[in-house]
C-alpha positions as CSV (number, residue, x, y, z in Angstrom):
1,X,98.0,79.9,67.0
2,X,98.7,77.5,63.7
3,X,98.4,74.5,66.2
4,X,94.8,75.9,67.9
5,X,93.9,76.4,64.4
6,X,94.9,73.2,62.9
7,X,93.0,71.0,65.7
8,X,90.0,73.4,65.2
9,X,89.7,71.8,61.3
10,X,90.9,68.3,62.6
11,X,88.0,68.4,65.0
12,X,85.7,68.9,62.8
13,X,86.8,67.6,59.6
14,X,86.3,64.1,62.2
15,X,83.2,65.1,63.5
16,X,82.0,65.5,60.1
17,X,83.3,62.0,59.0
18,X,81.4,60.7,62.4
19,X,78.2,62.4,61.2
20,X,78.0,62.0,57.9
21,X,78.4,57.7,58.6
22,X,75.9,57.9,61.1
23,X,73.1,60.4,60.2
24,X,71.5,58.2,57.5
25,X,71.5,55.7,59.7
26,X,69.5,57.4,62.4
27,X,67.7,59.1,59.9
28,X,66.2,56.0,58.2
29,X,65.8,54.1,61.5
30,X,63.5,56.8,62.0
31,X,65.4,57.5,65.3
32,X,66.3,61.4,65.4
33,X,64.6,61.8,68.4
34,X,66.1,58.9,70.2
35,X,68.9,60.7,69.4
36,X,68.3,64.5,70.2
37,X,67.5,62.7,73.3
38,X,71.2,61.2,74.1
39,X,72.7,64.6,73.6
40,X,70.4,66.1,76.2
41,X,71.6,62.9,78.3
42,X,75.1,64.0,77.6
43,X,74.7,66.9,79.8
44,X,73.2,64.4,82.4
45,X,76.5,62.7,82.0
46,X,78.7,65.5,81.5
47,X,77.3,66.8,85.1
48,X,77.2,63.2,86.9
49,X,81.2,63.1,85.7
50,X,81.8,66.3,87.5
51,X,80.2,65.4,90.7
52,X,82.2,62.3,90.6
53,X,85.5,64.2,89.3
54,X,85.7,67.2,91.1
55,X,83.5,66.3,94.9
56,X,83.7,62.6,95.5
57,X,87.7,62.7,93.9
58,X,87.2,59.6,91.3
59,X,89.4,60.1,88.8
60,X,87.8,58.7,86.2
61,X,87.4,61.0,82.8
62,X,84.8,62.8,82.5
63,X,84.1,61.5,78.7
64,X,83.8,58.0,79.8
65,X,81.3,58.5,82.5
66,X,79.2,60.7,80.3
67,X,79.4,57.5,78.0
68,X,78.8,54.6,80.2
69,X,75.4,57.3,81.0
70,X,74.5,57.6,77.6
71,X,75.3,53.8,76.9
72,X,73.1,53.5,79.8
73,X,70.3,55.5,78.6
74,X,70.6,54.1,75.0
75,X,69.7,50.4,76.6
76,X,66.8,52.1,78.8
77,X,65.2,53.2,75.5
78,X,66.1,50.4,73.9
79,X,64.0,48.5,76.1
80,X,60.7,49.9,76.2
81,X,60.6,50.0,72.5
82,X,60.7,46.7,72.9
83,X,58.2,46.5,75.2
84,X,55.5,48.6,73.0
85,X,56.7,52.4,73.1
86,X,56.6,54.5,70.2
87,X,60.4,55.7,69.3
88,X,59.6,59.1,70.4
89,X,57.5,57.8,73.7
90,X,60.7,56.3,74.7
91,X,62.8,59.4,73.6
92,X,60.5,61.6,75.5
93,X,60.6,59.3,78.8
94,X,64.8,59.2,78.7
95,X,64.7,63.3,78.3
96,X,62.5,63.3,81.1
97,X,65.4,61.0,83.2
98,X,68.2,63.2,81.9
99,X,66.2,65.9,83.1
100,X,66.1,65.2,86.2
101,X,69.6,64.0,86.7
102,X,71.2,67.3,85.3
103,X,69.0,69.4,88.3
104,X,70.1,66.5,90.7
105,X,73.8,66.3,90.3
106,X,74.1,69.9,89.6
107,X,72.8,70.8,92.8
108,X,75.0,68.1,94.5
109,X,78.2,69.3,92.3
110,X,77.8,73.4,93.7
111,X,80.6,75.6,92.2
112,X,81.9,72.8,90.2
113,X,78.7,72.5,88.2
114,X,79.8,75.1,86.0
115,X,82.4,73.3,84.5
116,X,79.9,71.3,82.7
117,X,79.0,74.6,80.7
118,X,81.9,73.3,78.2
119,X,79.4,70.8,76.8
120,X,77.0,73.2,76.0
121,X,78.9,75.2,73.9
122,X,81.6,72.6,73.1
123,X,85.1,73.8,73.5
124,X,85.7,74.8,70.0
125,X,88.8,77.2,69.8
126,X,90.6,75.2,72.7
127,X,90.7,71.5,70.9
128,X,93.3,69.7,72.4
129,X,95.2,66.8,71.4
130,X,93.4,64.9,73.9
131,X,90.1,65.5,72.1
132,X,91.5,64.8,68.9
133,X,92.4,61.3,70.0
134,X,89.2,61.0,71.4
135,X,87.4,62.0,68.4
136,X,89.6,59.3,66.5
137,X,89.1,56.7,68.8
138,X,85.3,56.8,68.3
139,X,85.8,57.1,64.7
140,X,87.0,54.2,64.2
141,X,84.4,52.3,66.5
142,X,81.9,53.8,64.8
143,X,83.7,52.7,60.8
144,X,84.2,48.8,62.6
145,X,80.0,49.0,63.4
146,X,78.9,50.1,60.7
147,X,81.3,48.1,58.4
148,X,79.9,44.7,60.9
149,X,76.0,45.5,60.9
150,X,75.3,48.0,58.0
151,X,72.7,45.2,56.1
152,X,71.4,43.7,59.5
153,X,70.4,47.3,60.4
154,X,69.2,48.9,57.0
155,X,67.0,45.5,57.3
156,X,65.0,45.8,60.3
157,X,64.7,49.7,59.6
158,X,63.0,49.3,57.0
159,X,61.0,45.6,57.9
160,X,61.6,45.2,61.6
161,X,58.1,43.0,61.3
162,X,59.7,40.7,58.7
163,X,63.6,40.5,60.3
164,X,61.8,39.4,63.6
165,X,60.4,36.3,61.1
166,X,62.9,36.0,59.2
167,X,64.8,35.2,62.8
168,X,66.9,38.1,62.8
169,X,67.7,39.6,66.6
170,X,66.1,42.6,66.3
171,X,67.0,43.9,69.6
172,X,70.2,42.9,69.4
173,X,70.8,45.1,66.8
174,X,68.7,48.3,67.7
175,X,71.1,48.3,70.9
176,X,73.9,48.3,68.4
177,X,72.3,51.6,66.4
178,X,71.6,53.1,69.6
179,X,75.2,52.7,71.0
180,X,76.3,54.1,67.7
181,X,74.0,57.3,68.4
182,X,75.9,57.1,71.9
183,X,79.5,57.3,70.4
184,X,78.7,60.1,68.2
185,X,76.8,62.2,70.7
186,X,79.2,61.9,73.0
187,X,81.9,62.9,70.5
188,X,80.4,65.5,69.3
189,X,79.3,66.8,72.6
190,X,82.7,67.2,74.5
191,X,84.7,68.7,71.7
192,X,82.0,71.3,69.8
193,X,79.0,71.2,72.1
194,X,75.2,70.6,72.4
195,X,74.3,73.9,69.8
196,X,76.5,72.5,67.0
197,X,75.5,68.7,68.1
198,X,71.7,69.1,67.1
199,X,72.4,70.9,63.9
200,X,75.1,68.4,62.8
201,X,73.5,65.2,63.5
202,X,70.0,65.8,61.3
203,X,71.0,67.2,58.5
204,X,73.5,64.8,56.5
205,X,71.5,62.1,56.1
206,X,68.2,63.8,55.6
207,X,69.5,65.5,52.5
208,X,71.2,63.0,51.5
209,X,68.4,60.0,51.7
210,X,66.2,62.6,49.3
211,X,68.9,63.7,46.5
212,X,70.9,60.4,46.6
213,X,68.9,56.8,47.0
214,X,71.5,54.5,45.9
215,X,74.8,56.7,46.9
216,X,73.1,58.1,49.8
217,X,76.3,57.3,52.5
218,X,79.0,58.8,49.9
219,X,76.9,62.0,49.7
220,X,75.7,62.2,53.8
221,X,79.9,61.9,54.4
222,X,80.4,64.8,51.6
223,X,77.7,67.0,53.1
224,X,78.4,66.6,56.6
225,X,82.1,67.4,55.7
226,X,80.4,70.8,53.9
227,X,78.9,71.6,57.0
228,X,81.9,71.1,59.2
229,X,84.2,72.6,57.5
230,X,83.1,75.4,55.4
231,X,80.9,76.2,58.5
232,X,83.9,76.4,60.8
233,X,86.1,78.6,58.2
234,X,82.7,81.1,57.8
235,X,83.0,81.2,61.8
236,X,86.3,82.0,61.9
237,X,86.6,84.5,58.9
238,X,83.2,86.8,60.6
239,X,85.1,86.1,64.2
240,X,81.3,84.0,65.5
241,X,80.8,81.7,67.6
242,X,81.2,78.0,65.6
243,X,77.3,76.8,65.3
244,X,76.6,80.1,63.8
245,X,78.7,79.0,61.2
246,X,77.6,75.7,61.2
247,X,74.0,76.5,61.2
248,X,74.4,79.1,57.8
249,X,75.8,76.6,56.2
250,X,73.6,73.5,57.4
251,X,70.6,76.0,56.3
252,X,71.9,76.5,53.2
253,X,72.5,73.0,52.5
254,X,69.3,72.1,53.2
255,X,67.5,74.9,50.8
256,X,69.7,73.7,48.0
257,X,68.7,69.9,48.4
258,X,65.3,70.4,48.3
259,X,65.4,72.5,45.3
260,X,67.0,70.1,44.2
261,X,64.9,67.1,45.2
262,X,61.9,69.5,43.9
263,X,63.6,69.8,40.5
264,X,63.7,66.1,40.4
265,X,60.1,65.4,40.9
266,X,59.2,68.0,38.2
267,X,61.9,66.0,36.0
268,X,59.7,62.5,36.6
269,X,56.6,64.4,36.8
């Protein structure tokens, strides 16, 4: 029971870590639907991986499949941005794919295609080892990106007009942001599940980019680790399901930044 217990809080103590790097980052690329969008292609992913695993006998794992996917998908996105979609044209279009790829391979899996139902509500109480590693592994990719491209990124975010004169690869680097997305999705996907996925990913680096401009990754990595946590430890002491917790604290985080953030303006005001 310690053991469950103590990879529950590991898992999420790194998924917070993950999310708390990474949502200001979506957040002021103005790409949040791009990536609600990749975790709905997780389950695309999750479900081409079990048609692979469990009918054609490939024994590849299931997490990199459902990456290569999303990887996939993030370049498809990528693309038409850069051929005149809007961000959320794009996002819509690649929901739309995923879509259709989670009826397809469903079908085609049968029986099996219920063992996908683990990414939609994450396996939670039954983190393994495995996933731990996993969870580090991505970590770590995700610290060496953002430690590489953090300026080139915040840059054409904000200017992508003037990095494109200024010479910079612009779509170089939106494939890196995108593939970023991709890691954490996935991450977050396979070991807590879609539910916990949408409310994890937003809120960090919203709050944080309105109470905190300079400090702003510092406080994301803080909150998110709020979130996690705390929200696990209220899911476990009222015996709930994790994103309830998650999602009482995430709410309550969010009420208590923008009176903050209202305060602020009152202050300046």
């Amino acid at each position: 029971m310690l053991a469950i217990l103590i990879n529950l809080f590991l898992a999420a103590l790194l998924s917070s870590l993950m999310v708390g790097i990474s949502s200001p980052m979506i957040t002021f690329s103005k790409n949040l639907m791009a990536g609600f969008s990749f975790i709905h292609g997780v389950l695309a992913g999750g479900l081409l991986a079990t048609y692979f695993y469990y009918v054609l006998g490939v024994p590849t794992p299931p997490e990199v499949i459902t990456l290569v996917y999303v990887i996939i998908l993030a370049f498809i996105v990528s693309e038409l941005i850069e051929h005149g979609y809007s961000t959320d044209a794009a996002s819509a279009i690649s929901t739309s794919i995923s879509a259709m790829f989670s009826v397809f391979f469903a079908y085609l899996s049968g029986p099996y295609a219920s063992r996908a139902w683990s990414i939609i509500v994450g396996t939670s109480v039954i983190i393994t080892p495995r996933e731990i590693v996993l969870l580090v592994v991505f970590l770590v990719l995700l610290v060496m990106i953002h430690a590489m491209f953090r300026r080139e990124i915040m840059y054409i975010s904000f200017d992508p007009e003037g990095a494109y004169t200024l010479g910079y690869n612009v779509r170089f680097y939106r494939y890196v942001i995108y593939i970023s997305i991709a890691l954490v999705v996935v991450a977050l996907t396979y070991t807590l599940g879609i539910i916990i996925a949408h409310i994890l990913i937003a809120t960090p680096g919203a709050v944080a980019l309105s109470i905190s401009k300079k400090n702003y990754l510092q406080t994301s990595i803080i909150i998110s680790s709020i979130i996690g946590v705390v929200g696990y430890s209220v899911a476990y002491i009222l015996s709930m399901p994790p994103s309830v917790g998650v999602g009482i604290i995430a709410s309550t985080v969010l009420i208590v930044g923008e009176a903050i953030k209202k305060r602020r303006l009152i202050k300046i005001s």
